[in-house]
C-alpha positions as CSV (number, residue, x, y, z in Angstrom):
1,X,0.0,0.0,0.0
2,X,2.7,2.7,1.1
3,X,4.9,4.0,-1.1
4,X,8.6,5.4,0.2
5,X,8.1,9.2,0.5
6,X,11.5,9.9,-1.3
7,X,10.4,8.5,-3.9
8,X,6.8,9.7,-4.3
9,X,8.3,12.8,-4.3
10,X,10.9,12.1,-6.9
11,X,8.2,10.4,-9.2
12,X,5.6,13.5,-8.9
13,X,8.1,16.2,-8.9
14,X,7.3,17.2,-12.8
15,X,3.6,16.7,-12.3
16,X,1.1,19.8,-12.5
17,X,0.4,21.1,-8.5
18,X,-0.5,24.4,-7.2
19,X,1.3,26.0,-4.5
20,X,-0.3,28.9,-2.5
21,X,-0.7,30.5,0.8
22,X,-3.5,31.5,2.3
23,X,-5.5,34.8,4.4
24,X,-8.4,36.0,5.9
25,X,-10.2,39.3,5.5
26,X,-10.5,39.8,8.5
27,X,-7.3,38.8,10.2
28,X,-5.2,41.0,8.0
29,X,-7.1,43.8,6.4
30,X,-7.5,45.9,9.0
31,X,-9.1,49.5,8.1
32,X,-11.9,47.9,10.1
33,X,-14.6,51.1,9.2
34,X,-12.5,52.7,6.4
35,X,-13.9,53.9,3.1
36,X,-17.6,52.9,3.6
37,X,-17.3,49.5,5.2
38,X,-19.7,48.1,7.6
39,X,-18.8,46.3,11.1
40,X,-18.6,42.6,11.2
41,X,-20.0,40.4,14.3
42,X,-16.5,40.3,14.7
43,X,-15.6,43.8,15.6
44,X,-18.3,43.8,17.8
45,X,-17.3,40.3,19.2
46,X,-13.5,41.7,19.7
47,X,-15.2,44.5,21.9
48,X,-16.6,43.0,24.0
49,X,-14.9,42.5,27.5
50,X,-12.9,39.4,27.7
51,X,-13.3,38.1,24.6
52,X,-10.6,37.6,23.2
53,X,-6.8,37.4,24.3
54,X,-5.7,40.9,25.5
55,X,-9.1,42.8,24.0
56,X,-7.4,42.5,20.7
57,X,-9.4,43.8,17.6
58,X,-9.1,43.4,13.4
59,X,-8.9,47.2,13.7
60,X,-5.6,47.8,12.5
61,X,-4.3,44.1,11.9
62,X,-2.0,43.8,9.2
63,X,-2.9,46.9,7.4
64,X,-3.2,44.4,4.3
65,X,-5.9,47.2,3.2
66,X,-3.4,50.0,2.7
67,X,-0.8,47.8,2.2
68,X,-1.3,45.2,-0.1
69,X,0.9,46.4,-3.0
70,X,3.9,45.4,-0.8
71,X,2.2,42.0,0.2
72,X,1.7,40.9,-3.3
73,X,5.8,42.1,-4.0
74,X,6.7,39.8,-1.3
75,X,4.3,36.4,-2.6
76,X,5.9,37.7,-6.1
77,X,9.0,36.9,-4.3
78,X,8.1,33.5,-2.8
79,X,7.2,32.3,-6.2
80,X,3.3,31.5,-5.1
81,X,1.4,30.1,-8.2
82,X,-2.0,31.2,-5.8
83,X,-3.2,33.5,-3.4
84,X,-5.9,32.2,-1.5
85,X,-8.0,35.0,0.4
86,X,-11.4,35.7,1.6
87,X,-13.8,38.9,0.8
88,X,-15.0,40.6,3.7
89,X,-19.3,40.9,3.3
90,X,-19.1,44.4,5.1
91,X,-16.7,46.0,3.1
92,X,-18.6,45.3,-0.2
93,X,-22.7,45.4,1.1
94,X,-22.2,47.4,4.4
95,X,-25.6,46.6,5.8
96,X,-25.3,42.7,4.2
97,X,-27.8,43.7,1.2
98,X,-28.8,45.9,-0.6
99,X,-26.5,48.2,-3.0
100,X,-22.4,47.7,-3.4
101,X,-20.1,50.0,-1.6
102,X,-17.8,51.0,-4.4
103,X,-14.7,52.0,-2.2
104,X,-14.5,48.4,-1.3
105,X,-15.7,46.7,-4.5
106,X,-12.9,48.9,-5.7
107,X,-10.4,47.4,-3.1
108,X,-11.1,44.0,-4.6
109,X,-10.3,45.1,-8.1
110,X,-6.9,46.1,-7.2
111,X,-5.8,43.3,-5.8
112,X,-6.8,40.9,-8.3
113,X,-5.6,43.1,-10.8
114,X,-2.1,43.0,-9.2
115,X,-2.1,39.3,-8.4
116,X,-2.5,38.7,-11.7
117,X,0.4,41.3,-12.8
118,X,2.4,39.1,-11.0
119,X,1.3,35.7,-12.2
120,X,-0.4,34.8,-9.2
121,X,-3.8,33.4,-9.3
122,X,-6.9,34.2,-7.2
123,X,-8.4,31.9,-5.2
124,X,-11.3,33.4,-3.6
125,X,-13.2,32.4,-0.5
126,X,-16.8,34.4,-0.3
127,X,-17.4,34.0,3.4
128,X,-14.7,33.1,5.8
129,X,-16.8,34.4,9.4
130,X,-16.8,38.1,9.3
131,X,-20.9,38.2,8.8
132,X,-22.1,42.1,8.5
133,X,-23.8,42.9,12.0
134,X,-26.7,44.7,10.1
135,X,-27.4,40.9,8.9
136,X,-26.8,39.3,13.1
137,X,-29.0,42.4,13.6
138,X,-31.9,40.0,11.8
139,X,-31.1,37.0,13.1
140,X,-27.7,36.1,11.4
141,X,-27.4,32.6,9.8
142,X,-30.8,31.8,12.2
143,X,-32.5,33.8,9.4
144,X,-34.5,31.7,7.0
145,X,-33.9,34.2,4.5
146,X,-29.7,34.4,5.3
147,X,-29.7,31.7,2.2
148,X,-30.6,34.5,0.0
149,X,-28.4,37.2,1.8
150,X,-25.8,35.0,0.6
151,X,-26.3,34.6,-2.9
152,X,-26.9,38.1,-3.9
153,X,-24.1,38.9,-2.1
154,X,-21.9,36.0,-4.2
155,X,-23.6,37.9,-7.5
156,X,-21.8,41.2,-6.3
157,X,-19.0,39.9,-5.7
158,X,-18.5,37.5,-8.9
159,X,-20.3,40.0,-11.5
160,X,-17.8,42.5,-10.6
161,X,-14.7,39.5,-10.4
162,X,-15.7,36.7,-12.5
163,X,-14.2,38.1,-15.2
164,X,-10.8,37.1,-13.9
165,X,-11.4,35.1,-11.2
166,X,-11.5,31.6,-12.0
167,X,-11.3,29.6,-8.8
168,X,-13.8,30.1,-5.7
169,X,-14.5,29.1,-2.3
170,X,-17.9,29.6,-0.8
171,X,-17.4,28.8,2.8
172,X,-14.7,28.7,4.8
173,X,-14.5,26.0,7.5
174,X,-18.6,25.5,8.3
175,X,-18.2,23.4,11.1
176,X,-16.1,26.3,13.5
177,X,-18.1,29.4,12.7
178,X,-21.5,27.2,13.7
179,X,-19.8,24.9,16.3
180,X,-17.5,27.8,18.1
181,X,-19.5,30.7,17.2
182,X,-23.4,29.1,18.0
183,X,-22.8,26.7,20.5
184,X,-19.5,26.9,22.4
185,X,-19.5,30.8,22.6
186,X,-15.5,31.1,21.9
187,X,-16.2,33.0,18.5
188,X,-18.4,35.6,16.9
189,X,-21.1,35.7,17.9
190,X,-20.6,33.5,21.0
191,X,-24.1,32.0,21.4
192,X,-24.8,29.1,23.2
193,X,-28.2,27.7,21.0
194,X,-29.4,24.6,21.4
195,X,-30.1,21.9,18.7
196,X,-33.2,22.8,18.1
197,X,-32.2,26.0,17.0
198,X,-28.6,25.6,15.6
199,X,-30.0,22.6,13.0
200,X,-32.0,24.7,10.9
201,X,-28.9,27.1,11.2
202,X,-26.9,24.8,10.1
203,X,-29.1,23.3,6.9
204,X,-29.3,27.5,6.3
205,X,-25.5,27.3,5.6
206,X,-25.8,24.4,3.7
207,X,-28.5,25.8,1.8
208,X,-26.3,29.2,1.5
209,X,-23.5,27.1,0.0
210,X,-25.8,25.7,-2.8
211,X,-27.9,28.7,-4.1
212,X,-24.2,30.2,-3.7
213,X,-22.5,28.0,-6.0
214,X,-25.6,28.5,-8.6
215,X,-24.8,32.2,-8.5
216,X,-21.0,32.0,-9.5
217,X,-22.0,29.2,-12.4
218,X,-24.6,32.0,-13.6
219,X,-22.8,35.3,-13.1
220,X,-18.9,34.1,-13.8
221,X,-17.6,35.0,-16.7
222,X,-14.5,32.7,-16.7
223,X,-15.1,28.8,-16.7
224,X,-15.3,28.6,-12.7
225,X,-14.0,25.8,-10.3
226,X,-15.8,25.7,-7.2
227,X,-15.8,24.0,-3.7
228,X,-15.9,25.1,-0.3
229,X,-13.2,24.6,2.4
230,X,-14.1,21.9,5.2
231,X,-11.9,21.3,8.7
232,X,-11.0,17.6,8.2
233,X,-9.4,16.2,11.7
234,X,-9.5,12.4,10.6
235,X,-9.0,9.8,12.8
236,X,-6.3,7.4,12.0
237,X,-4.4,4.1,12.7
238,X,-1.7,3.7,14.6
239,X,-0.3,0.9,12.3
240,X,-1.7,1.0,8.8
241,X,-1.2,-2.6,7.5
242,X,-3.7,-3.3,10.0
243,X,-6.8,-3.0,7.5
244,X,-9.3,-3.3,11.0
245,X,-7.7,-0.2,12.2
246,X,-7.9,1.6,8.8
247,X,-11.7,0.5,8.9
248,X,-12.2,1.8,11.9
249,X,-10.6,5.1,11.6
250,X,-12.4,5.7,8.3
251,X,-15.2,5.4,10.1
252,X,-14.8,7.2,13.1
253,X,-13.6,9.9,10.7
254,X,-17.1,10.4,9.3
255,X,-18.9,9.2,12.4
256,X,-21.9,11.7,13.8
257,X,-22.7,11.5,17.3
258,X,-25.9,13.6,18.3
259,X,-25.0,13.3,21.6
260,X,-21.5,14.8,21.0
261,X,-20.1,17.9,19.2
262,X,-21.6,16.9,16.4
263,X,-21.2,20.7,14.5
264,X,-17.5,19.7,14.1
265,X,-17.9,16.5,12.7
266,X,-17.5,15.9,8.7
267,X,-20.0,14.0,6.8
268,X,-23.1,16.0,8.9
269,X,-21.8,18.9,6.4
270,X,-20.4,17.2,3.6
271,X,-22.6,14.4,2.6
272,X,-25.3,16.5,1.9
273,X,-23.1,18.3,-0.6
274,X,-21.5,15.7,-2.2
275,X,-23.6,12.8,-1.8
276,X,-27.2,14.7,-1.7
277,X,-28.2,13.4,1.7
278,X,-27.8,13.7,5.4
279,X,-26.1,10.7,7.2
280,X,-28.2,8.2,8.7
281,X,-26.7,8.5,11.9
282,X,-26.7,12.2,12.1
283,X,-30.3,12.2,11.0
284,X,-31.1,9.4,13.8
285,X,-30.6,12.4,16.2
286,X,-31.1,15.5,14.8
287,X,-33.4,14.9,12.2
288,X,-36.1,15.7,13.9
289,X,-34.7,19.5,14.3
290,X,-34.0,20.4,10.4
291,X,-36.8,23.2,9.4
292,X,-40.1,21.9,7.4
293,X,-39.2,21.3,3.6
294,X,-35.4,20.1,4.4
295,X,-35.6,17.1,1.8
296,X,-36.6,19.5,-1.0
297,X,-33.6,21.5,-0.3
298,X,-31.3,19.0,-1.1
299,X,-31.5,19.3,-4.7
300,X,-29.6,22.7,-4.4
301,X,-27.2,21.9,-1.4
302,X,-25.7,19.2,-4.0
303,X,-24.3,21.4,-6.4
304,X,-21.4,19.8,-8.6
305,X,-18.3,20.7,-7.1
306,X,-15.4,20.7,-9.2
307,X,-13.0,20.0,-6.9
308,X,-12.9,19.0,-2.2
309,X,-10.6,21.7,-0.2
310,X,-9.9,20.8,2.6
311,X,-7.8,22.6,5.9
312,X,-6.1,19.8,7.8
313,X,-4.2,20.6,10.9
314,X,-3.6,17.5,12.9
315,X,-5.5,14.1,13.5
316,X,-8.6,14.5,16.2
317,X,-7.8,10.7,17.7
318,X,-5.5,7.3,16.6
319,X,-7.0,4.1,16.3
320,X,-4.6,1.5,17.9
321,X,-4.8,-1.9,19.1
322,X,-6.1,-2.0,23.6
323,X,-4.1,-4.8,25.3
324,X,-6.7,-7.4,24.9
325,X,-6.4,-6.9,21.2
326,X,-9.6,-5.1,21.0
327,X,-9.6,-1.5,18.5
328,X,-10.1,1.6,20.9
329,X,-9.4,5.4,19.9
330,X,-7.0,7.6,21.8
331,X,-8.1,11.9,21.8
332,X,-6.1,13.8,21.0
333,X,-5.5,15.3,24.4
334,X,-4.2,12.1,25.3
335,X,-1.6,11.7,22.7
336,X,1.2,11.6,25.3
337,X,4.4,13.7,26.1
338,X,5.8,11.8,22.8
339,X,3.9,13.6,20.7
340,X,5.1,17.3,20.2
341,X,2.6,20.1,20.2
342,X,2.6,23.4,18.7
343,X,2.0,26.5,20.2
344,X,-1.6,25.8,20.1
345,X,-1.1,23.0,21.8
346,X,-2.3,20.6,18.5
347,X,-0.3,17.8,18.1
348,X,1.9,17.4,15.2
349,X,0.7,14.4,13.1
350,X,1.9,14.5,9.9
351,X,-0.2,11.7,8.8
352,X,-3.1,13.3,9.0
353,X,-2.2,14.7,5.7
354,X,-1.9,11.2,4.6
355,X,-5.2,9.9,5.8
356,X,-7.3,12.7,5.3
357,X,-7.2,13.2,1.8
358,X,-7.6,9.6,1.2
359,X,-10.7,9.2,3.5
360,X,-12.6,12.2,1.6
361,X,-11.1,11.2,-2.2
362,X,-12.7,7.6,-1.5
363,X,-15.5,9.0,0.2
364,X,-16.6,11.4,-2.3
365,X,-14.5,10.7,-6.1
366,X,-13.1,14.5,-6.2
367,X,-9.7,16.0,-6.6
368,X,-8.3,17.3,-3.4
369,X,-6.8,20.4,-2.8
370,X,-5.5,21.3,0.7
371,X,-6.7,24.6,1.0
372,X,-5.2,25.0,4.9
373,X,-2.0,24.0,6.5
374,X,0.4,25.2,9.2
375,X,1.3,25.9,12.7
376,X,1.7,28.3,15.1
377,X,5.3,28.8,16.8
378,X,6.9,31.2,19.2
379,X,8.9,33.7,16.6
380,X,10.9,36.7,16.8
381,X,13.2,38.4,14.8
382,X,16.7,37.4,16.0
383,X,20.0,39.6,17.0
384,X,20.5,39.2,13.2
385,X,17.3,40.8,12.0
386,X,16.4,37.2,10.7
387,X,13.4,35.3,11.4
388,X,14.7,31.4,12.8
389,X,11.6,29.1,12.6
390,X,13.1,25.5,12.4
391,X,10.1,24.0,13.6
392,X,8.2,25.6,11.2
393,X,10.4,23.9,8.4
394,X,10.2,20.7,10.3
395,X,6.7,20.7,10.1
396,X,5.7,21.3,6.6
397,X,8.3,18.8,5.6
398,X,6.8,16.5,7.5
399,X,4.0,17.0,6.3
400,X,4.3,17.5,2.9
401,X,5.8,14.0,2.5
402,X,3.0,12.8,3.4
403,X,0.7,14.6,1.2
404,X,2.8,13.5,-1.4
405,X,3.1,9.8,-0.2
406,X,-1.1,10.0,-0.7
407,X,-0.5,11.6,-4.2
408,X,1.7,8.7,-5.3
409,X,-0.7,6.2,-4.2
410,X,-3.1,7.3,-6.6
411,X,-5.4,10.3,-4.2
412,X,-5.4,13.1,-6.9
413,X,-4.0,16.1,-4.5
414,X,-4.0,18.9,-7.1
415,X,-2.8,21.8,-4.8
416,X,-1.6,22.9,-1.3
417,X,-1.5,26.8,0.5
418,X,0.4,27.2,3.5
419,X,-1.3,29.0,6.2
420,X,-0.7,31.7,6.5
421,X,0.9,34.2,4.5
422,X,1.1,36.5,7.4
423,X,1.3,36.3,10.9
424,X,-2.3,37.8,11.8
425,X,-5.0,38.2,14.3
426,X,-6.2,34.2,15.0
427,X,-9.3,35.1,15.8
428,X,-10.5,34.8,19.7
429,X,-6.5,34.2,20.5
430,X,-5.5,37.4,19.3
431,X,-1.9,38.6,18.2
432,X,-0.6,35.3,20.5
433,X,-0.2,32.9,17.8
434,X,2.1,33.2,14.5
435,X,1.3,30.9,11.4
436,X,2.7,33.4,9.1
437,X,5.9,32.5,6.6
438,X,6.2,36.4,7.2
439,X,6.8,38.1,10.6
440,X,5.0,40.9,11.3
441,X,5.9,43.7,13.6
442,X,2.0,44.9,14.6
443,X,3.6,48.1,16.0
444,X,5.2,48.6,12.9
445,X,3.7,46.7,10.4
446,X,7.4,45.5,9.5
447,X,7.2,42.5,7.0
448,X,10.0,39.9,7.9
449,X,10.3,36.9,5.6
450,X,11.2,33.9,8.1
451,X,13.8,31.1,7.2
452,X,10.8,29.0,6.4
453,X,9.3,31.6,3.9
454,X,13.4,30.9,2.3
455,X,12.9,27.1,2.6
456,X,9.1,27.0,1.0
457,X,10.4,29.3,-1.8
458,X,12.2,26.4,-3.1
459,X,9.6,23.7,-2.7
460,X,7.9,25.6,-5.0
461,X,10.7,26.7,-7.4
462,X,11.5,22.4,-7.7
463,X,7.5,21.6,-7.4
464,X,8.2,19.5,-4.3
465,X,11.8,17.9,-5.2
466,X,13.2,19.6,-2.6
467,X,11.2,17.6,-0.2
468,X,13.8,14.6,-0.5
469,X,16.0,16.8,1.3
């Protein structure tokens, strides 16, 4: 089954890939009511007291807003094929409908325009959690009518793009802003709802994501490619020539448990996209709460997609063998000391990026792109005005083997952005955390390319050969 990674890599090495990073609107932009642009639940989630680490905002940010020019010099430099990077709602409808704000429409221009003056390709994601508070003012994603919020909104945005944007996202990890933001209250808008109500929210998104994808096929005027971007945290097995194991973890992967956190599991969100149905298990549970008319829906949630992104940071649990000989599944939280953990204290599986794309490709028959990927680590600019991040390197080597040991064997991985581009604002954690391949200096809004920006530069420059290093 397993192929050795140094020579996966060597065989695939000429093979068409796309390399990218990846942003958020929110986390970088800054220029939070500049220009026209409306607040987000998140800038009113950042104010309020204790919310997140230190009372830090998306006020300023990165300045990406004023100073995208030199952002776009410095991917031109990394040799990105693809810029991955969401719009933010309230900076193109400031009240979530209605007429486009030009200032920001005009925004958007620009920076596709420049990406593609320097050979980088757009990747667009339409919503990745900065909702327009005029739209939380009605009810937010609660709304039966936030389904149709959403798809005018995708018309704006690809009538004025589509004619050079090719390649769009419409959601950005489904199960966090519903399971974090509407039932564990650690993101915006940090309700607490109970299934009853966050079902029918949930089948909204859903519902979002298909009348969404209709739009772009009708409005774009390049041939688009579209998906959205799901959290995949498979399980997997501890020794994979044991095929029970691999059984097992496949389906604990896609396993819903009602009685569990069942907005972060996977198949409750993609199944109905890419198979046209709920899972039976799901449904056994929560069925009962999806709004009047659900099955009709379905017919639009299962849009074609042309292609599965997925964000994969670590495995959720490992299926090994108890003493008696019986399967059992380890948490994650109870990896051990032997496993090392980033600064977010996730542990660092690189296999995960093995058996994740394999589950979904054999799961649902579509080309993978990893559309997330990365780690935070402590990082500061050194006595030599360098940025050392050998952990960093570590990592994505690590990983990336494995990706490309799944490639090899035949899972058609067509593309992979780093997050992030930029050390930002991560979310409810604040400035704490640093995924970026760039330091930033958020006093001075100094751009510092890190060693591991150097070291990525030429994975992409040999298309992955350097990986046999």
């Amino acid at each position: 089954m397993s192929t050795p990674a140094g020579s996966a890599i060597s065989n695939l090495a000429a093979s068409p890939f796309v390399w990218g990073t990846a942003t958020a609107s929110f986390q970088i932009e800054g220029a939070w009511n500049a220009d026209g642009k409306g607040p987000s639940i998140w800038d009113n989630f950042c104010r309020k007291p204790g919310a997140t680490h230190l009372g830090a905002t998306g006020e300023v940010a990165c300045d990406h807003y004023h100073r995208y020019a030199e952002d776009i010099a410095l991917m031109a430099d990394l040799g990105l094929q693809a810029y991955r990077f969401s719009l933010s709602w309230p900076r193109l409808l400031p009240q979530g409908t209605g007429s486009g704000n030009p200032a920001g429409l005009d925004f958007y221009d620009r920076l596709v325009d420049s990406l593609l003056a320097k050979g980088i390709a757009p990747w667009v994601t339409l919503y990745h959690w900065d909702l327009p508070q005029a739209l939380a003012a009605r009810g937010g994603w609660q709304n039966p009518d936030s389904p149709k919020w959403f798809s005018e909104y995708t018309r704006l945005a690809v009538e004025r793009l589509g004619d050079r944007v090719a390649h769009w996202l419409t959601f950005n990890e489904p199960q966090i802003f519903t399971g974090l933001a509407h039932r564990m209250t650690l993101h915006a808008p940090g309700h607490n709802l109970p299934d009853s109500e966050l079902v029918p929210l949930v089948h909204h998104v859903l519902l979002a994501h298909g009348l969404s994808t209709q739009a772009i096929r009708a409005c774009a005027r390049l041939a688009p490619r579209i998906s959205w971007a799901t959290i995949m945290l498979p399980t997997t097995p501890v020794d994979e020539k044991d095929s029970e194991l691999v059984t097992a973890s496949r389906h604990a992967t896609f396993r819903v448990d009602p009685a569990g956190h069942w907005p972060l599991s996977h198949s409750w969100w993609t199944d109905p996209i890419y198979l046209g149905r709920y899972p039976e298990d799901g449904l056994a549970g929560l069925g009962q709460h999806l709004p009047a008319g659900w099955e009709r829906d379905l017919a639009t949630i299962a849009q074609p997609m042309d292609f599965l992104a997925m964000n994969t940071y670590h495995s959720r649990a490992r299926a090994e063998r108890a003493p008696d000989g019986q399967v059992r599944f380890r948490q994650e939280n109870e990896f051990g000391p032997q496993t090392p953990r980033t600064h977010f204290h996730w542990p660092v599986t690189p296999e995960s990026l093995y058996w994740g794309p394999r589950f979904l490709h054999e799961r649902y028959r579509l080309p993978i792109v990893v559309t997330e990927n990365g780690l935070s680590t402590h990082d500061w600019v050194a006595l030599d005005g360098a940025v050392h991040d050998p952990l960093r390197i570590d990592f994505l080597h690590r990983y990336l083997r494995d990706l490309m040991r799944a490639r090899a064997e035949g899972v058609p991985v067509q593309g992979y952005f780093h997050w992030s581009l930029l050390d930002n604002l991560e979310w409810a954690a604040g400035y704490e955390h640093r995924f970026g391949l760039i330091h930033v200096d958020f006093s001075t809004q100094k751009r510092t390319p890190k060693d591991s920006a150097h070291w990525y530069r030429e994975v992409i420059r040999t298309n992955g050969a350097r990986l046999q290093d």
